[in-house]
mmJSON file of the N, C-alpha and C atoms, coordinates in Angstrom:
{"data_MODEL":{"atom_site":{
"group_PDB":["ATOM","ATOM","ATOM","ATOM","ATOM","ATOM","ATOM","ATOM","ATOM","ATOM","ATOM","ATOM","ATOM","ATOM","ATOM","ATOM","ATOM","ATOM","ATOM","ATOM","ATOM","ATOM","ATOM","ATOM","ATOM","ATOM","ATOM","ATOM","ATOM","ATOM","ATOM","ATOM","ATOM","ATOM","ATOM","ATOM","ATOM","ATOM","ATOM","ATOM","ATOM","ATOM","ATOM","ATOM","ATOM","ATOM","ATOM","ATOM","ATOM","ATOM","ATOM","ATOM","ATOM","ATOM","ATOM","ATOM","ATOM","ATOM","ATOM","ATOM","ATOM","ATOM","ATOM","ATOM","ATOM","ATOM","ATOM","ATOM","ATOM","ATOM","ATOM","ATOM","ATOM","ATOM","ATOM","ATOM","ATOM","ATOM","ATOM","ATOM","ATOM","ATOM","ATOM","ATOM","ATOM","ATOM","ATOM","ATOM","ATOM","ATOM","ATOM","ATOM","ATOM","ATOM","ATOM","ATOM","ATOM","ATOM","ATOM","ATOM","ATOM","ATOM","ATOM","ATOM","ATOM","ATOM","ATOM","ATOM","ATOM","ATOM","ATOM","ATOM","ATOM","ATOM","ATOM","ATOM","ATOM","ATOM","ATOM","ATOM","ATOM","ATOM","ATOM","ATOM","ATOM","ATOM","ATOM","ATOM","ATOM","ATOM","ATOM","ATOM","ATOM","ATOM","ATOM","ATOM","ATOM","ATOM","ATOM","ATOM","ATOM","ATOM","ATOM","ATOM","ATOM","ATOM","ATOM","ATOM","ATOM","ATOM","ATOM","ATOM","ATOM","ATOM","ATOM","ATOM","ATOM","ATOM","ATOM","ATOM","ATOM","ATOM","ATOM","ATOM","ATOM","ATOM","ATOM","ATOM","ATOM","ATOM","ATOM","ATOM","ATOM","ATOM","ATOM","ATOM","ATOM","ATOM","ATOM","ATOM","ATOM","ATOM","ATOM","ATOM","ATOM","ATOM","ATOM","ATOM","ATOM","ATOM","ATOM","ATOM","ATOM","ATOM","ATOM","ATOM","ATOM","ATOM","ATOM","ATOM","ATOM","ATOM","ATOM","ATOM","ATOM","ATOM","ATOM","ATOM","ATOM","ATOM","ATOM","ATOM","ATOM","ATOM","ATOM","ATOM","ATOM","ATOM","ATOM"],
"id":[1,2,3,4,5,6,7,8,9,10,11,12,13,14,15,16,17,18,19,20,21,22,23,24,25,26,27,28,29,30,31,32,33,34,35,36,37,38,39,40,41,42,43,44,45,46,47,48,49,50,51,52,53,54,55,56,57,58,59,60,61,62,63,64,65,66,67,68,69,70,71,72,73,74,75,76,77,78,79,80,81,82,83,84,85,86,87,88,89,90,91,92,93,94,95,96,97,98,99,100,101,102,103,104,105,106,107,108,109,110,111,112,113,114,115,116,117,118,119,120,121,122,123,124,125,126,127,128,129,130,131,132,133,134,135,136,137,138,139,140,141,142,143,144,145,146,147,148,149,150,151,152,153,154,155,156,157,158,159,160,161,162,163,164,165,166,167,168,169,170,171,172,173,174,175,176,177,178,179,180,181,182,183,184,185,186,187,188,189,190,191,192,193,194,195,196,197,198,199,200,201,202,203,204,205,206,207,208,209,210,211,212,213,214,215,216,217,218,219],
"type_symbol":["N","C","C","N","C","C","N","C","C","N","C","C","N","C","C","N","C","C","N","C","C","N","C","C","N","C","C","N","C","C","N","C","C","N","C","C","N","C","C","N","C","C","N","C","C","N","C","C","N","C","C","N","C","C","N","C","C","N","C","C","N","C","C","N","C","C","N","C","C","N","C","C","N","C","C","N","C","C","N","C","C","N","C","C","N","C","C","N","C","C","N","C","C","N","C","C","N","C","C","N","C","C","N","C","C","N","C","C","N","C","C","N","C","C","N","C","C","N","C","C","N","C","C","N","C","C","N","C","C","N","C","C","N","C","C","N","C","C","N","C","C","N","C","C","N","C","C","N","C","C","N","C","C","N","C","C","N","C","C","N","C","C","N","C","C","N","C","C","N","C","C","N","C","C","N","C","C","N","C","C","N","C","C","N","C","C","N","C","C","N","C","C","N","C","C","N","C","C","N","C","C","N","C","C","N","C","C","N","C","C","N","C","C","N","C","C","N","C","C"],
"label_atom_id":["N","CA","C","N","CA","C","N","CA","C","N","CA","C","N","CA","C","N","CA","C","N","CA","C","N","CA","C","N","CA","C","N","CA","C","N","CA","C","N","CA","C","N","CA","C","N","CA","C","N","CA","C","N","CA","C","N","CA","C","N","CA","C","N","CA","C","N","CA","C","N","CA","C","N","CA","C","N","CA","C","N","CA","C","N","CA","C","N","CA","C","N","CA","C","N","CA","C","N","CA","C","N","CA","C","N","CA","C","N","CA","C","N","CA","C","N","CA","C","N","CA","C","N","CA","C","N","CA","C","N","CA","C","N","CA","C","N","CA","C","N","CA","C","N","CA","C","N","CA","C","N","CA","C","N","CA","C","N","CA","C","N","CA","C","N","CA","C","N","CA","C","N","CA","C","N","CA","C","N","CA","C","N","CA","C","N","CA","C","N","CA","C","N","CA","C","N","CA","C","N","CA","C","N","CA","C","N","CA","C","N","CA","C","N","CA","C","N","CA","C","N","CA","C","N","CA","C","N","CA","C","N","CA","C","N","CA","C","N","CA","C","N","CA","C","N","CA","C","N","CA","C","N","CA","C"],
"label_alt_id":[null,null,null,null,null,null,null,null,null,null,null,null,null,null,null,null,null,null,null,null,null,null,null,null,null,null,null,null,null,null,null,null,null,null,null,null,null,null,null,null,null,null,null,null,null,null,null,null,null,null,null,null,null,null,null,null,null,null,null,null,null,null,null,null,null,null,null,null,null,null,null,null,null,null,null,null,null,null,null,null,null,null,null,null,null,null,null,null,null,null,null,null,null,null,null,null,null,null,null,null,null,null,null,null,null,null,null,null,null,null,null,null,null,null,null,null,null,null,null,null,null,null,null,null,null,null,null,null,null,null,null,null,null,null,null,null,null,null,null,null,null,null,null,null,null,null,null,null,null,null,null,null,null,null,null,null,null,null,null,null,null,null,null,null,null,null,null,null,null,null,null,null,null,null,null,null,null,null,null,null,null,null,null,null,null,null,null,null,null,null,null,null,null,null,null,null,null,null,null,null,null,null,null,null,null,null,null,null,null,null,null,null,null,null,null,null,null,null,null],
"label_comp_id":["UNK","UNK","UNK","UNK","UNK","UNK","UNK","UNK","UNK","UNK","UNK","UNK","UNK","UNK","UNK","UNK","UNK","UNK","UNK","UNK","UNK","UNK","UNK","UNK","UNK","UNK","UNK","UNK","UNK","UNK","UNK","UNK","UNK","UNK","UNK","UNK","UNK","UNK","UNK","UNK","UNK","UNK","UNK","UNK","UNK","UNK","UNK","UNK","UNK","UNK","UNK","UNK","UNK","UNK","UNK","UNK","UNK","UNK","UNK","UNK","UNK","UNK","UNK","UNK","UNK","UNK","UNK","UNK","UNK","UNK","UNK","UNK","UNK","UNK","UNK","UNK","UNK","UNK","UNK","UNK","UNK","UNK","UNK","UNK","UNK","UNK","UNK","UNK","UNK","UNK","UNK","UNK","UNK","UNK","UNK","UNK","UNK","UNK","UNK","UNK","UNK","UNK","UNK","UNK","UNK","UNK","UNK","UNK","UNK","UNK","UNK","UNK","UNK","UNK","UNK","UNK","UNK","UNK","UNK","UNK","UNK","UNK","UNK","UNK","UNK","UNK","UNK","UNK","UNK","UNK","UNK","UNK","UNK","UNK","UNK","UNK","UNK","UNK","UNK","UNK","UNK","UNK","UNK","UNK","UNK","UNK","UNK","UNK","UNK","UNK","UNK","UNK","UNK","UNK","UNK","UNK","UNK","UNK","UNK","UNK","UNK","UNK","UNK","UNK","UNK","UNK","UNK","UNK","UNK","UNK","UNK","UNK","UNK","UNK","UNK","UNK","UNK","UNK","UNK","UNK","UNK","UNK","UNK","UNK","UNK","UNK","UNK","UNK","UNK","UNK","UNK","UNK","UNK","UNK","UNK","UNK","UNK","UNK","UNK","UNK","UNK","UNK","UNK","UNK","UNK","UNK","UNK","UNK","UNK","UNK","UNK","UNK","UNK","UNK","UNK","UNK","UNK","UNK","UNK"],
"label_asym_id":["A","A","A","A","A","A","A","A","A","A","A","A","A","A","A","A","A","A","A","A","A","A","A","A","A","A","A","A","A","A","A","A","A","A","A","A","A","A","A","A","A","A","A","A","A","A","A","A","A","A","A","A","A","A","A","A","A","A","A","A","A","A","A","A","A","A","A","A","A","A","A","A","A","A","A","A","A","A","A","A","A","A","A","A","A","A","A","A","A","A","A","A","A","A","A","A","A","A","A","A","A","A","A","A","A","A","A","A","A","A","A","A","A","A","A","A","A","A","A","A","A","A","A","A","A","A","A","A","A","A","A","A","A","A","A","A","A","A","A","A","A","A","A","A","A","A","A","A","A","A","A","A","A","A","A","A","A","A","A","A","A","A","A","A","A","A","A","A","A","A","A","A","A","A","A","A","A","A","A","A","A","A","A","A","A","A","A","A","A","A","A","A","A","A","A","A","A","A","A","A","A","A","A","A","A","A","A","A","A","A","A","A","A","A","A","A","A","A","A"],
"label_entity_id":["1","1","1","1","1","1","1","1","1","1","1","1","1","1","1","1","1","1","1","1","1","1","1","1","1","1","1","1","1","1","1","1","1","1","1","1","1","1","1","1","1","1","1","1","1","1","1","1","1","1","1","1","1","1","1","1","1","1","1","1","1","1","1","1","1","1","1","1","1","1","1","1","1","1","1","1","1","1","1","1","1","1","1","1","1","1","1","1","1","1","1","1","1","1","1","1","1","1","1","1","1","1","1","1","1","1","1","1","1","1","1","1","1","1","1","1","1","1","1","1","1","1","1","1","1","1","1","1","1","1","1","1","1","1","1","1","1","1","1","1","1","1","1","1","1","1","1","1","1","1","1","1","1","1","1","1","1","1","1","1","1","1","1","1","1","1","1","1","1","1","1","1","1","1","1","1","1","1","1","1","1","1","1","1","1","1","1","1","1","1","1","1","1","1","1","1","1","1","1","1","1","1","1","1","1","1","1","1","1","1","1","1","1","1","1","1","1","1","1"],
"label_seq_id":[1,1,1,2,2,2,3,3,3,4,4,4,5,5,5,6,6,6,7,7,7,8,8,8,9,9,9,10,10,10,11,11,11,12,12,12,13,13,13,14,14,14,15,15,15,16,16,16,17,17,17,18,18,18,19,19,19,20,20,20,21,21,21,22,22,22,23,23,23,24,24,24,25,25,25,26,26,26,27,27,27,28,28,28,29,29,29,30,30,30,31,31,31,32,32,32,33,33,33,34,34,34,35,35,35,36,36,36,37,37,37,38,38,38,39,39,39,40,40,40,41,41,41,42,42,42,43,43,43,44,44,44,45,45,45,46,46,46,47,47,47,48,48,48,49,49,49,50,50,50,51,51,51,52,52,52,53,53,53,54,54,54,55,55,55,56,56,56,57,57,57,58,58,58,59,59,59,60,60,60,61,61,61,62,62,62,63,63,63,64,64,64,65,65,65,66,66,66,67,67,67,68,68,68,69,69,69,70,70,70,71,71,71,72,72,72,73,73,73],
"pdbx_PDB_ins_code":[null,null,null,null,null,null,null,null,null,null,null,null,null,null,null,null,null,null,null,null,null,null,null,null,null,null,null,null,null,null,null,null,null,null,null,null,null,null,null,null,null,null,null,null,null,null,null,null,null,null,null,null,null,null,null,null,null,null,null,null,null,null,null,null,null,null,null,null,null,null,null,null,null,null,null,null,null,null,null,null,null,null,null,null,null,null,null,null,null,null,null,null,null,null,null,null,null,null,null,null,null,null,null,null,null,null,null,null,null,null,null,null,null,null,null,null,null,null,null,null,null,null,null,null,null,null,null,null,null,null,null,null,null,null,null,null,null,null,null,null,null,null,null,null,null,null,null,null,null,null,null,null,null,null,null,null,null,null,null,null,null,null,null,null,null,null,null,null,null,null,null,null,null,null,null,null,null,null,null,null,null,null,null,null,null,null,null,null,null,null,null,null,null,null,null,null,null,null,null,null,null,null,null,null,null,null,null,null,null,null,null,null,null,null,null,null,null,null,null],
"Cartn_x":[25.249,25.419,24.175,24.44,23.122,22.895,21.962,22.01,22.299,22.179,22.725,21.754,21.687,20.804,19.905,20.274,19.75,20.076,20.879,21.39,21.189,20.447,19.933,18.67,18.926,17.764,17.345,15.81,15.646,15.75,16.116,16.304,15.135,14.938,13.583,13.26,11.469,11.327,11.733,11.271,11.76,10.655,11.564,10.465,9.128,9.845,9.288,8.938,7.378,7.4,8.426,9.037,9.831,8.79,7.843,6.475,5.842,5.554,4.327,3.326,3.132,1.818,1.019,-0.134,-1.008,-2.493,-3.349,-4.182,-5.444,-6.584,-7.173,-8.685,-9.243,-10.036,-11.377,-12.102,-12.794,-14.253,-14.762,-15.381,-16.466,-17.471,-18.736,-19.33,-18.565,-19.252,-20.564,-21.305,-22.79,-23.592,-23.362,-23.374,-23.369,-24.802,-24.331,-23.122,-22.428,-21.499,-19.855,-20.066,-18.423,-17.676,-17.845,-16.867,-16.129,-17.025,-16.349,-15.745,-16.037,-15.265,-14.038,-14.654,-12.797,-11.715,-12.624,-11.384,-10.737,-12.089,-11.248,-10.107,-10.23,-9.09,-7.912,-7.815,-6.784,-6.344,-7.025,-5.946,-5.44,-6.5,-5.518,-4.173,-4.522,-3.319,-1.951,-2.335,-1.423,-0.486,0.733,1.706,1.587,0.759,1.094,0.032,-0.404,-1.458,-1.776,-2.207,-2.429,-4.031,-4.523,-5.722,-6.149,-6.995,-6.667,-8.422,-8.562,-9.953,-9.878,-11.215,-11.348,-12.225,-13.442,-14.145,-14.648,-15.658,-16.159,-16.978,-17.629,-18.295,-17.325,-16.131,-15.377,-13.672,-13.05,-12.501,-11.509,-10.566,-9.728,-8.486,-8.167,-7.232,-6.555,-4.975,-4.107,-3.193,-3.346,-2.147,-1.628,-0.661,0.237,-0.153,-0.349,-0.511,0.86,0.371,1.122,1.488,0.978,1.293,0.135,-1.278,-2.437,-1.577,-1.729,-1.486,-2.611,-3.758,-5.171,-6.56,-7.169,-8.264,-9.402,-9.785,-10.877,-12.242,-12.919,-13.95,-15.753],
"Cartn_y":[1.137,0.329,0.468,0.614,0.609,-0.391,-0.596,-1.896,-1.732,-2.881,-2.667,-1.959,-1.013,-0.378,0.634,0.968,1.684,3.101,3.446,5.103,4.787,3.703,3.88,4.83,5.537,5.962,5.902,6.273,5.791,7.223,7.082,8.622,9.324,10.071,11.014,10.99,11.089,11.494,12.408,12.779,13.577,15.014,15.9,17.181,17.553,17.209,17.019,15.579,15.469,14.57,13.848,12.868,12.703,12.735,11.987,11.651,12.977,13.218,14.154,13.638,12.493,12.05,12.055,12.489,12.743,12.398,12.286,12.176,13.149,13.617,15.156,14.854,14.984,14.398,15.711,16.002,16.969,16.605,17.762,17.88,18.944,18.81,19.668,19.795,21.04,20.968,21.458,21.411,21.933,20.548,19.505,17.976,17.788,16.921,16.543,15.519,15.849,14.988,14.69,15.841,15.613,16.334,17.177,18.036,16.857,16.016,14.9,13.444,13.689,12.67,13.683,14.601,15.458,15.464,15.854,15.28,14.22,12.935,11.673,11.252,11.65,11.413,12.662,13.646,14.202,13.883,12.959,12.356,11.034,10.117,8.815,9.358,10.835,10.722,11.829,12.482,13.149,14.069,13.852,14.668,14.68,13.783,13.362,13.691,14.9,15.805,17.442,17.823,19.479,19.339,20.274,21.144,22.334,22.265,23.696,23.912,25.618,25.759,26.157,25.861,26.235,27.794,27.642,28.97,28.601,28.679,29.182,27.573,26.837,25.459,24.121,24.263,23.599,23.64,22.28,21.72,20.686,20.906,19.908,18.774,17.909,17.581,16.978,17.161,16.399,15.246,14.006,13.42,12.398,12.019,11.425,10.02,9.365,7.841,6.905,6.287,5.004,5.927,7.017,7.759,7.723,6.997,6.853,5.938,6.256,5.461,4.062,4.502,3.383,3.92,3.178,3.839,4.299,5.84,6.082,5.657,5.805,4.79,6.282],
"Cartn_z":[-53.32,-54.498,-55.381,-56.569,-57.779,-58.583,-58.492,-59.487,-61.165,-61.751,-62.856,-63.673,-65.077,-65.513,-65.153,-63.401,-62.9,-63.602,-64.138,-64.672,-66.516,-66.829,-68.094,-68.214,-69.33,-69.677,-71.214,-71.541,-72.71,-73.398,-74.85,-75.335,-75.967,-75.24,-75.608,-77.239,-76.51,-77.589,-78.546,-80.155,-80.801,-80.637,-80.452,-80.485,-81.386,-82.99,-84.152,-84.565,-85.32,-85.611,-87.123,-87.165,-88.395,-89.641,-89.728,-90.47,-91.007,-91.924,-92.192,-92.51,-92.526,-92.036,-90.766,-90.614,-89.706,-90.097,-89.256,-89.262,-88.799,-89.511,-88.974,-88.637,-87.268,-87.28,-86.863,-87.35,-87.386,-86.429,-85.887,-84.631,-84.455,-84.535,-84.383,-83.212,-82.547,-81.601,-81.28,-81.66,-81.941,-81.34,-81.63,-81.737,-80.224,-79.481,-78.307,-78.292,-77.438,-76.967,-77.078,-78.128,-79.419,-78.637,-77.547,-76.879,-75.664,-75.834,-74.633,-75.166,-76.725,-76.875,-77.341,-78.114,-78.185,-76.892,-75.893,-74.922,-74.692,-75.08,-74.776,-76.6,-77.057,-78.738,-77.897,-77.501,-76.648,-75.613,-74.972,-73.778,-73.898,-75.334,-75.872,-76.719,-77.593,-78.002,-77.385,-76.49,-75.529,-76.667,-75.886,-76.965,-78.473,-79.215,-80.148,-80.92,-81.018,-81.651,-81.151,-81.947,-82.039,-82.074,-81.389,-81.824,-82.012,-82.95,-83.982,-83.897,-83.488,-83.64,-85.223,-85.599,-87.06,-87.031,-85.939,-85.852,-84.861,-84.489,-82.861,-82.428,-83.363,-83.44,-83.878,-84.411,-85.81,-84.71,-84.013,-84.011,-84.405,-85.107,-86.249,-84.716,-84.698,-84.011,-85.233,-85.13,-85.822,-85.035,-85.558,-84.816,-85.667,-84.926,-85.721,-85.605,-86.775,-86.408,-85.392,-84.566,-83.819,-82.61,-82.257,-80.864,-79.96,-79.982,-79.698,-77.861,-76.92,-75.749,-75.395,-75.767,-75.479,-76.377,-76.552,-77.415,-76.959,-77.378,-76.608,-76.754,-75.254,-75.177,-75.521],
"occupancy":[1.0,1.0,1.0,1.0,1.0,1.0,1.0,1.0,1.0,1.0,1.0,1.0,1.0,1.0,1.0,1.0,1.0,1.0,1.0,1.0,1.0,1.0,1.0,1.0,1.0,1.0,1.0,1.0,1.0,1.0,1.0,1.0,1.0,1.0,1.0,1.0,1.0,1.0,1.0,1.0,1.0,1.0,1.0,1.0,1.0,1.0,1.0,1.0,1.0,1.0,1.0,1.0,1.0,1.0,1.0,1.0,1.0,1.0,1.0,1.0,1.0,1.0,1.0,1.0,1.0,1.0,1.0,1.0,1.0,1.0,1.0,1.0,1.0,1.0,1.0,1.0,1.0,1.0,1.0,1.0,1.0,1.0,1.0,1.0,1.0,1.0,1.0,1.0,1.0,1.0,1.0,1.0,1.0,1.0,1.0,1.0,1.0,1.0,1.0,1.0,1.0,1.0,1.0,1.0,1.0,1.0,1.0,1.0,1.0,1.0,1.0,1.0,1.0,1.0,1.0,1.0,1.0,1.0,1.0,1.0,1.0,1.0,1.0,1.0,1.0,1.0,1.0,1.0,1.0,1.0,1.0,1.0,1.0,1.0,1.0,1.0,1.0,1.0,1.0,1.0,1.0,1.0,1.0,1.0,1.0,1.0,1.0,1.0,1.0,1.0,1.0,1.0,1.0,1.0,1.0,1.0,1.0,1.0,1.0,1.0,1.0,1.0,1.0,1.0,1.0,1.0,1.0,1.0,1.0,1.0,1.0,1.0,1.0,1.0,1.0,1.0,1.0,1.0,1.0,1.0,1.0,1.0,1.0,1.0,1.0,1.0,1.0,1.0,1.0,1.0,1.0,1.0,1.0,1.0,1.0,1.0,1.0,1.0,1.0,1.0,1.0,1.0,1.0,1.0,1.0,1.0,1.0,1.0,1.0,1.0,1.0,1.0,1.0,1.0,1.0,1.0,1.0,1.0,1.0],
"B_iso_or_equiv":[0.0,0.0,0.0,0.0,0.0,0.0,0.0,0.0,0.0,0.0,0.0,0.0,0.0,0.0,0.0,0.0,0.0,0.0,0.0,0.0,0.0,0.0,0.0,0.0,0.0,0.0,0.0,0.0,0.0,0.0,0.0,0.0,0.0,0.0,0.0,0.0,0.0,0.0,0.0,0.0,0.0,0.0,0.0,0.0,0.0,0.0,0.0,0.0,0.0,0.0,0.0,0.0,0.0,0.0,0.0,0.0,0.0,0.0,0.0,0.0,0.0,0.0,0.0,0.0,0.0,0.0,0.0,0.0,0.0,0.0,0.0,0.0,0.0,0.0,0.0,0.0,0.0,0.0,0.0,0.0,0.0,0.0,0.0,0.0,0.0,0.0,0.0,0.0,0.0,0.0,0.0,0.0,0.0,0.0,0.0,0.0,0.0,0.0,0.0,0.0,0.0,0.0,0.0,0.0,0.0,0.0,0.0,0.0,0.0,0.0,0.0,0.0,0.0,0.0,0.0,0.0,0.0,0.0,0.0,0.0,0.0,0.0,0.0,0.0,0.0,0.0,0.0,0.0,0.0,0.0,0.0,0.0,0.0,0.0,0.0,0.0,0.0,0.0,0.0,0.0,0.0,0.0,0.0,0.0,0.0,0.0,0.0,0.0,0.0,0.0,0.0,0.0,0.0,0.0,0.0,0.0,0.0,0.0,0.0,0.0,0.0,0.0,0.0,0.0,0.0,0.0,0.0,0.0,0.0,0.0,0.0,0.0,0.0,0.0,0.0,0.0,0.0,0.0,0.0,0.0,0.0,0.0,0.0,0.0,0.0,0.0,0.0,0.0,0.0,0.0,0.0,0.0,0.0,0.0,0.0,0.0,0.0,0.0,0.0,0.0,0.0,0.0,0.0,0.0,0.0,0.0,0.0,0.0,0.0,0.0,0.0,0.0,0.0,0.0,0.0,0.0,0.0,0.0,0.0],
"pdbx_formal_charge":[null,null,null,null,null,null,null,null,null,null,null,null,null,null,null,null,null,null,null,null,null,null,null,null,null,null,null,null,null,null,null,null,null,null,null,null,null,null,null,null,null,null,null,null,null,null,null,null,null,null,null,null,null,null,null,null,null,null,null,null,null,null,null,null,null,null,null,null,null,null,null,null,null,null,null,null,null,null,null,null,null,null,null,null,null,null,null,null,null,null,null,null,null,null,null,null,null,null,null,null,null,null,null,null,null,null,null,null,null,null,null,null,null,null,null,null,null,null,null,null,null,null,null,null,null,null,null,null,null,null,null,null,null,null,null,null,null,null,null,null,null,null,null,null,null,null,null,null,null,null,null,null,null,null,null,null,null,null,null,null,null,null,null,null,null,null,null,null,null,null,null,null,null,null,null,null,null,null,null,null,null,null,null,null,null,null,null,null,null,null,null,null,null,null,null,null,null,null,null,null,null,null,null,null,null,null,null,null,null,null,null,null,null,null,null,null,null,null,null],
"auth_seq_id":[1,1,1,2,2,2,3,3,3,4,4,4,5,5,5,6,6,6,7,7,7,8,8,8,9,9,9,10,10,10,11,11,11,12,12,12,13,13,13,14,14,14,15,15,15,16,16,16,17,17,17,18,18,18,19,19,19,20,20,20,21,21,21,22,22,22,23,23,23,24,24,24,25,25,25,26,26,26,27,27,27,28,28,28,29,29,29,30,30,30,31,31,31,32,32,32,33,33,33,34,34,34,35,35,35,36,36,36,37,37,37,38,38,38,39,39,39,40,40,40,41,41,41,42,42,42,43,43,43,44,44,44,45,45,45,46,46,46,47,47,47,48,48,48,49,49,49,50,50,50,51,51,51,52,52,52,53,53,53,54,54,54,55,55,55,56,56,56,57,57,57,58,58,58,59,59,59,60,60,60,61,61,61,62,62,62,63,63,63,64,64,64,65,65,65,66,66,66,67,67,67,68,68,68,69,69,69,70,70,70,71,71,71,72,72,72,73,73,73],
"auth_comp_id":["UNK","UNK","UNK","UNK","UNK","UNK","UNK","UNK","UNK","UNK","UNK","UNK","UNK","UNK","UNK","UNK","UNK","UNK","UNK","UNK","UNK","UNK","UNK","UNK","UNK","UNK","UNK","UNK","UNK","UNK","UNK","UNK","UNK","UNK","UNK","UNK","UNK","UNK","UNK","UNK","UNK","UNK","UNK","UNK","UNK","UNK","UNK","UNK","UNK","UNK","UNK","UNK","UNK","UNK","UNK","UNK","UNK","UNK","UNK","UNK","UNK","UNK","UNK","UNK","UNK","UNK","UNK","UNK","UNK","UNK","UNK","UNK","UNK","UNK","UNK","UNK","UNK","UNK","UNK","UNK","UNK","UNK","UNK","UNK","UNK","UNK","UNK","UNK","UNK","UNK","UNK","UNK","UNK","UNK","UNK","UNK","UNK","UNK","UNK","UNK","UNK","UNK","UNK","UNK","UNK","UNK","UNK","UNK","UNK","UNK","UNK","UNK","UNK","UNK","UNK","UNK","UNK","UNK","UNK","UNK","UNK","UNK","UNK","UNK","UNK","UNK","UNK","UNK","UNK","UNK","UNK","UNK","UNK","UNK","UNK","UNK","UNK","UNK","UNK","UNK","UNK","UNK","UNK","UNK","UNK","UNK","UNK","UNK","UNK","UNK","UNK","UNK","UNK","UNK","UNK","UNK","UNK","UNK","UNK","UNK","UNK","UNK","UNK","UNK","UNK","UNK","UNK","UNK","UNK","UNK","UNK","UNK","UNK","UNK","UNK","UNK","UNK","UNK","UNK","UNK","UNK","UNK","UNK","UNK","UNK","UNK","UNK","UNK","UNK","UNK","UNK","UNK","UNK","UNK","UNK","UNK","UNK","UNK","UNK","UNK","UNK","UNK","UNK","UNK","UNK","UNK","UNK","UNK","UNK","UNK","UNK","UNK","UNK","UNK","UNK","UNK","UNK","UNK","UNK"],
"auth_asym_id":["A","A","A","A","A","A","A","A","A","A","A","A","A","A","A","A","A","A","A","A","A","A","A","A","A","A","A","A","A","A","A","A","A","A","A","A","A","A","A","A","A","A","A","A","A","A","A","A","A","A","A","A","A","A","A","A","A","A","A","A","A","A","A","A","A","A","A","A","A","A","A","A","A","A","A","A","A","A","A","A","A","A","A","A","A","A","A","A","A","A","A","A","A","A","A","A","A","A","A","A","A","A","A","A","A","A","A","A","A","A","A","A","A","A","A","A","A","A","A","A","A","A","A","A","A","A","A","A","A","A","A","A","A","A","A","A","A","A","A","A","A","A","A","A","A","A","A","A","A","A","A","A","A","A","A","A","A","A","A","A","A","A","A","A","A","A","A","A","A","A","A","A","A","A","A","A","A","A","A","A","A","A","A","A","A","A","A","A","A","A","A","A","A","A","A","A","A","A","A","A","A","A","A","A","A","A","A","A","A","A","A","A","A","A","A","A","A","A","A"],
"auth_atom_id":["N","CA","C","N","CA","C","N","CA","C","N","CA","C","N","CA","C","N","CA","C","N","CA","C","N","CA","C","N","CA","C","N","CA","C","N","CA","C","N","CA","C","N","CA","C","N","CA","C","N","CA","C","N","CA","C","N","CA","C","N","CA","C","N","CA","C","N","CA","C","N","CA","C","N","CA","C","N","CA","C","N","CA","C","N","CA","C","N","CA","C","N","CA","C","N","CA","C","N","CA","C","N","CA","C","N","CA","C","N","CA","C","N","CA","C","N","CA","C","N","CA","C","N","CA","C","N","CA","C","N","CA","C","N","CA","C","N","CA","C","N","CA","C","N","CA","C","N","CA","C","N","CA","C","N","CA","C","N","CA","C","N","CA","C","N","CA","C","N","CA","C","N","CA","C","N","CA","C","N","CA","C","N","CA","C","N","CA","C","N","CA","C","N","CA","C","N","CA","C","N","CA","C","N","CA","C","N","CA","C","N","CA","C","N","CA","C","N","CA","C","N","CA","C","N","CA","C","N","CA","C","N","CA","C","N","CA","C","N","CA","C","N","CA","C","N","CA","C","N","CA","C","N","CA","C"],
"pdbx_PDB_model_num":[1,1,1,1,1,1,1,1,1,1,1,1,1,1,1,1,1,1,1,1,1,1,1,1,1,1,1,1,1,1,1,1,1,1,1,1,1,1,1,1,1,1,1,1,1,1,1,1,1,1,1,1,1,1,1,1,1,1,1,1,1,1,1,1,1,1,1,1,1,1,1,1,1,1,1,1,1,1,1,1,1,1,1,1,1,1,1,1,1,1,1,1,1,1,1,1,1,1,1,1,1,1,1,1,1,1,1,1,1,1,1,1,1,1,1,1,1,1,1,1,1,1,1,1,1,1,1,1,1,1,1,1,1,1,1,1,1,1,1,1,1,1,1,1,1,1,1,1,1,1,1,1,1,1,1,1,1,1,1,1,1,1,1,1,1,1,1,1,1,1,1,1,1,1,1,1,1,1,1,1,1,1,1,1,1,1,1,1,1,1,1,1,1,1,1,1,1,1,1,1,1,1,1,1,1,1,1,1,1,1,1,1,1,1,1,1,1,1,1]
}}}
């Protein structure tokens, strides 16, 4: 026997974001320390951003506002 709601599921996310709004947050890594908070803005916002090298020092992340899971510390 299953309980009730047990074979609900919630409907995925969307592949694409609907929004073209984003947010671009730029990153020097030359800079002590920015390579570790870049990781931590990529694991608050998970799926819900791209990172884009710019050149060999120069890091851009894009994400989408309201997809942030917790804020990084």
């Amino acid at each position: 026997m299953t309980r009730k709601g047990d074979g609900m599921r919630l409907a995925p996310k969307p592949l694409y974001p609907s929004s073209l709004e984003y947010v671009v947050i730029l990153f020097d890594l030359r800079l002590p320390g920015t390579a570790g908070r870049l990781d931590r803005e990529r694991a608050a916002w998970q799926a819900q951003c791209n990172i884009e090298a710019l050149d060999e020092n120069h890091v851009a992340l894009l994400a989408w506002p309201g997809g942030a899971l917790r804020l990084p510390r």
